[in-house]
Phi, psi and omega in degrees: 000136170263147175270150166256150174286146170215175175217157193250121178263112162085220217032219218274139164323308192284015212276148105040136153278315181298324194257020176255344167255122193222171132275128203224133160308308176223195149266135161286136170302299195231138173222127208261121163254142180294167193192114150063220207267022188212203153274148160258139183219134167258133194269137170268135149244013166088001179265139170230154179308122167269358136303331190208080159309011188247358175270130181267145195251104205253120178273142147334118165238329184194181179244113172265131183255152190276172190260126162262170195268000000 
């Protein structure tokens, strides 16, 4: 099975560079990364890296704080 490439564009400054980089089974609508005490969760707008069109680009849309138990 091939992965697809993707980069996480924006949210919190401090997030990683290493963790802006991911491989996906498919594409996704939304992709949620852990992050501190929540999700950082990203959006497909259908855009890819124009330098490397098979990389898909997920912008920031929001922040989910975890639910505790």
């Amino acid at each position: 099975m091939n992965s697809l490439s993707a980069v996480l564009i924006g949210g919190p400054a401090d997030l990683p560079p290493n963790r802006r980089l991911l491989r996906l089974a498919a594409v996704e609508e939304v992709v949620r990364c852990k992050f501190g005490a929540g999700y950082e969760c990203f959006h497909f707008l259908g855009e890819r890296m124009a330098f490397d069109p098979s990389v898909l680009v997920y912008e920031w849309s929001h922040r989910e704080e975890a639910m505790s138990e």
